[in-house]
C-alpha positions as CSV (number, residue, x, y, z in Angstrom):
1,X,-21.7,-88.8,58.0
2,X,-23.6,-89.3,61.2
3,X,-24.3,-85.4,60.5
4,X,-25.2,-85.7,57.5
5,X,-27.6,-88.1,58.2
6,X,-29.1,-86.0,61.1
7,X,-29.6,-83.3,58.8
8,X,-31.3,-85.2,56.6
9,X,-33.7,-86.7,59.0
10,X,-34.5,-83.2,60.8
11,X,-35.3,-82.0,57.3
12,X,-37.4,-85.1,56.0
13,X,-38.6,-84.6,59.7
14,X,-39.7,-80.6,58.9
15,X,-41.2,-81.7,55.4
16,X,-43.4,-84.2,57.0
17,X,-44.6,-82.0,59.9
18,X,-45.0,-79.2,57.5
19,X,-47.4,-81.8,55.1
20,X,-49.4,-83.1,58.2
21,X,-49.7,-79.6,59.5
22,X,-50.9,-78.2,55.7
23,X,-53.4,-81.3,55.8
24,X,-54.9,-80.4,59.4
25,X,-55.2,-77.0,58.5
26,X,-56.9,-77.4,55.3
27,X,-59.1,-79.8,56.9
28,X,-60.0,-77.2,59.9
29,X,-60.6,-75.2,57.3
30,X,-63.1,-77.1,55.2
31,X,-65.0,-77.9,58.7
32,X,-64.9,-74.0,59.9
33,X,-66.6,-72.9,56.0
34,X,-69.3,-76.0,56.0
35,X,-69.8,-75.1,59.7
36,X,-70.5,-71.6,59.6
37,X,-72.6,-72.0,56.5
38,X,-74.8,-74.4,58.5
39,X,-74.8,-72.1,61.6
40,X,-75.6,-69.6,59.8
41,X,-78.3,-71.5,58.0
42,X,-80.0,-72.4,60.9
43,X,-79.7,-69.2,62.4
44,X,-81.8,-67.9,59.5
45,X,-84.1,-70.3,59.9
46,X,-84.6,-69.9,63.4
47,X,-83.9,-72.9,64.4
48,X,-81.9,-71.3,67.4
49,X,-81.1,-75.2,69.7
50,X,-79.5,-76.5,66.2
51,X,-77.3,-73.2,65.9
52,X,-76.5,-73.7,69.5
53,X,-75.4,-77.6,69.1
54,X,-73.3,-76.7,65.8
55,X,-71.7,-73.6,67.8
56,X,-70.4,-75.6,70.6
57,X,-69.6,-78.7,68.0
58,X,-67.2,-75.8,66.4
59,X,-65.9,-74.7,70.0
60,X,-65.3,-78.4,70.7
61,X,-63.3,-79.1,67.4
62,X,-61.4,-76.0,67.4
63,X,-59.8,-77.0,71.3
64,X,-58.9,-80.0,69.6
65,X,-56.6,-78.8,66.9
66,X,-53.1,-78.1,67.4
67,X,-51.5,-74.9,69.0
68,X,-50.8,-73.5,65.8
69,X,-54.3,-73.8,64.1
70,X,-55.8,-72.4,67.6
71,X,-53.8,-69.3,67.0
72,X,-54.6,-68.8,63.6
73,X,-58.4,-69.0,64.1
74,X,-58.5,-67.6,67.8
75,X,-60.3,-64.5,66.5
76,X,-63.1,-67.0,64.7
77,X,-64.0,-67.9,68.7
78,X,-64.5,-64.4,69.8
79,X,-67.4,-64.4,67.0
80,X,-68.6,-68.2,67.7
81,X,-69.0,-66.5,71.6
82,X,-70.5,-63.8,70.7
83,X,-73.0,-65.3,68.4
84,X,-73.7,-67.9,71.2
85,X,-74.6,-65.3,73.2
86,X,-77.3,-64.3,70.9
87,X,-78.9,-67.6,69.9
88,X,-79.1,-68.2,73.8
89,X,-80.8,-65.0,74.2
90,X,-82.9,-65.8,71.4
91,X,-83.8,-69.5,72.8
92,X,-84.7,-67.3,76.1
93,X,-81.8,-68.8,78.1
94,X,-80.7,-65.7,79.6
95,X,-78.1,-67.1,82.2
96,X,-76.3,-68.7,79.5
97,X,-76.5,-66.1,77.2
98,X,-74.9,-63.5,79.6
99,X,-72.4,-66.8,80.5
100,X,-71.4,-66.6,76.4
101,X,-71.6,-63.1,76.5
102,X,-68.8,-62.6,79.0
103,X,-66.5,-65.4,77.1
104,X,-66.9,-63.1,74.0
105,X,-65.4,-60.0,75.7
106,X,-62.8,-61.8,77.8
107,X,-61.4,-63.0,74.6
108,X,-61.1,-59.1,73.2
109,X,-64.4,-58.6,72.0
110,X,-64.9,-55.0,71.9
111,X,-67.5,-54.0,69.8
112,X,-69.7,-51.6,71.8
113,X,-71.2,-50.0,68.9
114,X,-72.8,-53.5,67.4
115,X,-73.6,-54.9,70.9
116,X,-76.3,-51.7,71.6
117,X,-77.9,-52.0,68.6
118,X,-78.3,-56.1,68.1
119,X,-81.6,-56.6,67.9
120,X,-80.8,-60.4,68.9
121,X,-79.9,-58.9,72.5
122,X,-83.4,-56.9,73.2
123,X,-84.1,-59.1,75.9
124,X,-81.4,-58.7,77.9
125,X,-81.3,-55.0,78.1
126,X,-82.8,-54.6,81.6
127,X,-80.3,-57.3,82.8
128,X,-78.1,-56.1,85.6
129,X,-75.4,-58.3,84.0
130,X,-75.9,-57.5,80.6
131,X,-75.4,-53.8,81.6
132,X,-72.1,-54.4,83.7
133,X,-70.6,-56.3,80.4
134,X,-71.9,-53.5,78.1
135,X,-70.1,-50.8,80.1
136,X,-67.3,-52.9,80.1
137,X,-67.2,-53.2,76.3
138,X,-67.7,-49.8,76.2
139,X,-64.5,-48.7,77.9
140,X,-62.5,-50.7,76.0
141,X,-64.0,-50.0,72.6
142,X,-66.3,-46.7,72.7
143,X,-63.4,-45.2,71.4
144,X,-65.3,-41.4,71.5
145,X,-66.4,-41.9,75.3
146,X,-63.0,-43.2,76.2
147,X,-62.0,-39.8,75.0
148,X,-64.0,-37.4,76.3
149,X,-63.4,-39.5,79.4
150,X,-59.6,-39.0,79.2
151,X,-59.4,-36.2,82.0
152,X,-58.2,-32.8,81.3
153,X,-54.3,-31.7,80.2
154,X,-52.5,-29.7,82.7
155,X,-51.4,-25.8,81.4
156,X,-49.9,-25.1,84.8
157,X,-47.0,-28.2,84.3
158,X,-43.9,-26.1,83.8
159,X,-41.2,-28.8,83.9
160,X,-37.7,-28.7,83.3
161,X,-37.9,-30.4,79.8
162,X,-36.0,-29.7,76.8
163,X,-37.2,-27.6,73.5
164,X,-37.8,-29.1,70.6
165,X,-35.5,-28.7,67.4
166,X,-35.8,-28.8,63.7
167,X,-33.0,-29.5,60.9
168,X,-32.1,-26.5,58.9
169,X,-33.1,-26.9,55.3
170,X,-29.5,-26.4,54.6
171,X,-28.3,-29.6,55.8
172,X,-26.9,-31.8,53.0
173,X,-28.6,-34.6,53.1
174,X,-31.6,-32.5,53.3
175,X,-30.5,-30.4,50.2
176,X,-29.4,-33.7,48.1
177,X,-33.1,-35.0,48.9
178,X,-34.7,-31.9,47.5
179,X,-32.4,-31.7,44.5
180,X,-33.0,-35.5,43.9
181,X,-36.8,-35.2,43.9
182,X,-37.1,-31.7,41.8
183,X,-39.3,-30.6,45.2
184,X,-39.1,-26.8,44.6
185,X,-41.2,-28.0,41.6
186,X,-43.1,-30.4,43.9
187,X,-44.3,-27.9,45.7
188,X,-45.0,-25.7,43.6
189,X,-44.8,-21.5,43.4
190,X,-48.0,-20.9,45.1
191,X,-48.7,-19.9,48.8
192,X,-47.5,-22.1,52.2
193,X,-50.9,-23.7,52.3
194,X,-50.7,-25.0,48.8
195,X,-47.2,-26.2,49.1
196,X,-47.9,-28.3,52.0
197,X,-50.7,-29.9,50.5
198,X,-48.6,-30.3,47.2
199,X,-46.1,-32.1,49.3
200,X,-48.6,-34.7,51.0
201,X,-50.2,-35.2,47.7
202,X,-46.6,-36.4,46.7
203,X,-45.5,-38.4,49.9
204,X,-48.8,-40.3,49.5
205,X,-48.1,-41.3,46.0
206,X,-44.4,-41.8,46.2
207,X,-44.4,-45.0,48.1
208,X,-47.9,-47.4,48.9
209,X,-48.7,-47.8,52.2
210,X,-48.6,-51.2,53.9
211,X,-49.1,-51.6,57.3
212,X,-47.7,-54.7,58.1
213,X,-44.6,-54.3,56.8
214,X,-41.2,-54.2,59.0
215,X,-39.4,-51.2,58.9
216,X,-36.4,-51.0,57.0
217,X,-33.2,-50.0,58.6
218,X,-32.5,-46.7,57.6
219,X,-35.5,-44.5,57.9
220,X,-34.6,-41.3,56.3
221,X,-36.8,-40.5,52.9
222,X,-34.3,-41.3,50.3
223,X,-33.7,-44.6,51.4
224,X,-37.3,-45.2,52.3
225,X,-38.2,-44.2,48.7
226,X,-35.3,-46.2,47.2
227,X,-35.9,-49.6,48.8
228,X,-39.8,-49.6,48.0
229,X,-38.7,-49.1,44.4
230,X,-36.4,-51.8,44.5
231,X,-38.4,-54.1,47.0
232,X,-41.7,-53.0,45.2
233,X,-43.1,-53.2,48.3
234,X,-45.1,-50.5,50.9
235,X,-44.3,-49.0,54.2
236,X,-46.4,-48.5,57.2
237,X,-47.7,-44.9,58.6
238,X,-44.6,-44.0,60.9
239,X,-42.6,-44.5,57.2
240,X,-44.6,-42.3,55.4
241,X,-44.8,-39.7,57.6
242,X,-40.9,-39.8,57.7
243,X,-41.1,-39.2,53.8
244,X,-43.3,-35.9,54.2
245,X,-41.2,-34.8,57.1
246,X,-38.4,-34.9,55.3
247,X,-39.8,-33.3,52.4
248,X,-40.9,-30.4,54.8
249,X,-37.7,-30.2,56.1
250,X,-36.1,-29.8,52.7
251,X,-38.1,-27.2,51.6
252,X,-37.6,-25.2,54.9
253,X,-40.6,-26.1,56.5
254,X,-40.8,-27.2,60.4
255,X,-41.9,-30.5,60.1
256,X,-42.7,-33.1,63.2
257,X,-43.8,-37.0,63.4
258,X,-46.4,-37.5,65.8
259,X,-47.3,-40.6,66.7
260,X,-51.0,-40.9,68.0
261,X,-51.9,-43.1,70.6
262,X,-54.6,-45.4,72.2
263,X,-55.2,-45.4,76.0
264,X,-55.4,-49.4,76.1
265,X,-51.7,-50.0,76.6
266,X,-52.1,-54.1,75.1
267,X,-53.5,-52.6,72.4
268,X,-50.3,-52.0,69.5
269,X,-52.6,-50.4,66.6
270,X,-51.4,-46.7,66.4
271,X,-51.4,-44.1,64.1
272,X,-48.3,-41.6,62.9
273,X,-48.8,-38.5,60.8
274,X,-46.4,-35.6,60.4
275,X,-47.5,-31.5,61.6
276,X,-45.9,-29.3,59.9
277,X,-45.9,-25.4,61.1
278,X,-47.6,-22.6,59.4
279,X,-46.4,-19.2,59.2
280,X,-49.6,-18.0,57.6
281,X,-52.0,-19.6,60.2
282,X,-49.6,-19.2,63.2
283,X,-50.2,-23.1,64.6
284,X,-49.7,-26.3,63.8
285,X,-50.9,-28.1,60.8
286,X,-52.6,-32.0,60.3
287,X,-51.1,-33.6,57.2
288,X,-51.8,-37.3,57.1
289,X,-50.0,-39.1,54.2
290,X,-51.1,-42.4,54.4
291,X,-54.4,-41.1,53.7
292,X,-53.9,-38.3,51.9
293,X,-55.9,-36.2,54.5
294,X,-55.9,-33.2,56.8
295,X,-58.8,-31.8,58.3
296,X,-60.5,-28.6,58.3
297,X,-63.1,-26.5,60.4
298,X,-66.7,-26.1,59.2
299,X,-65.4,-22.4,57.8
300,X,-62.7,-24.3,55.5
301,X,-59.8,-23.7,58.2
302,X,-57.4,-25.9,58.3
303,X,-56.8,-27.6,62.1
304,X,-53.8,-29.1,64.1
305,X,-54.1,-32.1,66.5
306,X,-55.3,-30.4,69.4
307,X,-58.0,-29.0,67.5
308,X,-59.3,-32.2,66.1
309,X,-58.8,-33.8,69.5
310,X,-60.7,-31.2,71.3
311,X,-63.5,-30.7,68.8
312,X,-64.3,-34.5,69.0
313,X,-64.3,-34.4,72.8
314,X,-66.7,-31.7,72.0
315,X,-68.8,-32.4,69.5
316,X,-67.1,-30.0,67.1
317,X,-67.8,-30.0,63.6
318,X,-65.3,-30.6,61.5
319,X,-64.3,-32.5,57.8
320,X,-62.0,-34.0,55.7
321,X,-60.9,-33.4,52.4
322,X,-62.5,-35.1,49.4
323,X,-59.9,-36.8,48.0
324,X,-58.6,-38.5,51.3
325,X,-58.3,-42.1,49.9
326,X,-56.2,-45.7,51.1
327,X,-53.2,-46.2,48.4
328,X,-55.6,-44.3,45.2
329,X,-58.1,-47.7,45.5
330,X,-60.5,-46.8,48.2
331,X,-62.0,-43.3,49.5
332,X,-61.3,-42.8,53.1
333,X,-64.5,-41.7,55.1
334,X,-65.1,-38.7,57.9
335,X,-66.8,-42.0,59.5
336,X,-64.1,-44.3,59.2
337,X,-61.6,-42.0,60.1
338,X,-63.0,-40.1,62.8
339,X,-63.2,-43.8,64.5
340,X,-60.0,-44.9,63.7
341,X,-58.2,-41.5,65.1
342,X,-60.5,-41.2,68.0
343,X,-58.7,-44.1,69.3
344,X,-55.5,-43.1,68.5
345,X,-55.7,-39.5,70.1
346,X,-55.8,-40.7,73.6
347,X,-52.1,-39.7,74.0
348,X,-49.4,-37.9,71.8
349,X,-45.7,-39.0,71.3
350,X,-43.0,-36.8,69.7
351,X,-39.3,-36.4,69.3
352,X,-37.3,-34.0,70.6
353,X,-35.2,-33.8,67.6
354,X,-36.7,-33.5,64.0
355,X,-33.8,-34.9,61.9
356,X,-32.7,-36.7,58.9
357,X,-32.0,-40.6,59.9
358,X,-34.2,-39.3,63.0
359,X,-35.1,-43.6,63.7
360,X,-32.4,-44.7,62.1
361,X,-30.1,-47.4,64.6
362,X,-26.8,-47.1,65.2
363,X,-24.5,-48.4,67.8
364,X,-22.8,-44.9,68.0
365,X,-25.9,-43.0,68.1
366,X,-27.2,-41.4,71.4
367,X,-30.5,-42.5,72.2
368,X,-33.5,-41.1,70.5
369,X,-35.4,-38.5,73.2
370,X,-38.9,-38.3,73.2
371,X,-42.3,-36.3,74.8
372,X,-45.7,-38.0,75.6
373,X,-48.3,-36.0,76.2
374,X,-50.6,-37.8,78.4
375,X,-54.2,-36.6,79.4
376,X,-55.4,-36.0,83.1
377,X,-53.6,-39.0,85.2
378,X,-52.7,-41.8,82.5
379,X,-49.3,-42.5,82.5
380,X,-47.5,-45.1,80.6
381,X,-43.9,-44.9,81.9
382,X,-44.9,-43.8,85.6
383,X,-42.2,-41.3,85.8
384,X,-41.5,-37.9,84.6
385,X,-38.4,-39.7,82.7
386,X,-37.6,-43.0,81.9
387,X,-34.6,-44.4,80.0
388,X,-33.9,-47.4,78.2
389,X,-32.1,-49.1,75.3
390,X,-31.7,-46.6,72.6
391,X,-34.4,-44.5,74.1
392,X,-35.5,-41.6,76.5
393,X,-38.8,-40.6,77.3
394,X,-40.5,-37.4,78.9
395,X,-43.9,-37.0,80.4
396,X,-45.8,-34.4,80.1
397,X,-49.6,-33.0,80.7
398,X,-48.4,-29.7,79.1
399,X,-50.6,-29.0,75.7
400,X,-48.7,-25.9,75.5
401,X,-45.6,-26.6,76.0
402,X,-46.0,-30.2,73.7
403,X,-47.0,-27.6,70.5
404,X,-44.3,-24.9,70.9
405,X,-43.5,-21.9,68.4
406,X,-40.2,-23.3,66.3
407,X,-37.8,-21.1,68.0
408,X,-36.3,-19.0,65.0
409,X,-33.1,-18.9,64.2
């Protein structure tokens, strides 16, 4: 009974807690829209002091709510300092300004792009200060500068490290998945270009892409496909690119997933797309099924990650294709995407081992070995191996050896 009666009181307990904390929240809430509206209002009007006074009334209110409705508006402050910064400035309080300034970008603001070009900022551009901060924001969010200041690979690294492998297109589950999914007809009868093109087409309209979604437990393409269906529900990059390696795979292609990296180690934003090898063209080849994209040369050519990577660093030309698009509801830009992947080509992860069930857990499963190709010094795992739970990783600053010939067999 005296159980009973706890559990009843925790829970009665829980509903309250979660009423008073609904009520606080919508009330923040009401206070952050009336708020900004004024701010912004004012800052409109010019009337720079009042913006000021609301902006820290906002800071003030916001340290005064509860942990939880602090971290579900943390990223509102990073704007409210920033935007400080600028009504000082403004107001010609140029201490205070840099003061706010520096607030902004220790609480992640990274926006190097906007910061150059605010006209709000003008006069603090010969400020000493001001300068230090904007070259700080730019290494952490000039994603372009960040890498064509990556340092060069090394050609002459020669390390003991193993080859990479690839499933033969005879393996059952690999032949089930084809047979289960028509994708001789997929693909099509036309040449190897076409087919992998007709294959990403497919992998990016098979399942929807959602990036916040948890991976499911077994990450091989039938199952992926399977529990989206019955789910109704999307999965993220890595997922996709698992379908359309797979599907590669099936129809004897030599398929990889690459996962593509940013330098800033805190930050957990990265990007995966598969490479699948061309006989015709010799090389690797980009195929991006999230997006629907791969990337070509200003002749038409189709290009590989090293290619895109180095023609960036460059100042290469180079395009996407037309029909590149999120999920069939919004285009996907050269702009957009040139951003987003020059921050995630800073450093290049693969698996040794391009299998079915390649992510899939086990308890009886030997740990998953991969390469990461690191630019000039960077390291993350300071050692030319490093294992742990369920995983081994190589470095390496080999280009050449990281986008090896499939060994034929």
């Amino acid at each position: 009974m005296k159980k009973t009666l706890l559990i009843c009181f925790i829970s009665l307990f829980a509903l309250m807690t979660n009423a008073q904390q609904k009520q606080e929240t919508e009330a923040f809430n009401n206070y952050v829209m009336v708020t900004g509206k004024n701010i912004e209002d004012s800052y409109q009007a010019k009337n720079y002091t009042k913006a000021i006074d609301l902006s820290n009334d906002w800071l003030n209110t916001y340290h005064k709510q509860s942990t939880v409705i602090q971290k579900n508006y943390q990223g509102n402050t990073i704007n409210i300092y920033y935007n400080l910064g600028c009504y000082t400035a403004l107001s010609g309080q140029k201490a205070d300004a840099i003061n706010w300034l520096k607030k902004a970008f220790d609480a992640g603001f990274i926006d190097y792009n906007s910061i150059i070009v605010d006209g709000d900022l003008v006069s603090l551009h010969n400020e000493p200060e001001f300068k230090t901060i904007v070259q700080q924001i730019r290494e952490k969010g000039d994603y372009l500068y960040i890498l064509k200041n990556s340092g060069p690979y090394n050609i002459e690294q020669n390390a003991a490290l193993p080859v990479f492998s690839y499933q033969s297109a005879s393996t059952p589950e690999l032949v089930n998945f084809k047979q289960k999914f028509n994708l001789d007809s997929v693909a099509g009868s036309g040449d190897e270009i076409s087919k992998f093109k007709n294959l990403l087409f497919w992998a990016h309209n098979i399942v929807r892409h959602d990036g916040s979604s948890g991976n499911p437990p077994n990450k091989n393409a039938i199952d992926l496909i399977a529990v989206c269906k019955k789910d109704d529900r999307g999965v993220n990059c890595r997922m996709m690119a698992t379908i359309l390696k797979d599907a590669y795979q099936a129809e004897g292609f030599k398929a990889r997933l690459v996962t593509c990296m940013p330098k800033d180690t805190a930050d957990f934003d990265c990007h995966v797309i598969t490479v699948v090898w061309s006989k015709t063209l010799n090389k690797w080849i980009w195929m991006d099924p999230t997006f629907n994209a791969y990337v070509s040369d200003e002749k038409g050519n189709l290009l590989n990650i090293e290619e895109v990577r180095e023609r960036m660093i460059n100042d290469q030309p180079w395009s996407l294709n037309a029909d590149a698009n999120w999920n069939n509801k919004s285009k996907e830009t050269k702009q957009d995407y040139f951003h987003y992947m020059s921050k995630n080509l800073y450093w290049l992860k693969c698996a040794i081992k391009s299998d079915w069930d390649l992510e899939t857990r086990s308890d009886n499963k030997p740990p998953i070995e991969y390469i990461n190709l690191y630019p000039g010094s960077f390291t993350t795992i300071h050692q030319s191996k490093k294992t742990q739970k369920g995983m081994i990783e190589y470095a390496s600053n080999n280009p050449s050896y990281f986008w090896q010939k499939p060994a034929e067999k």
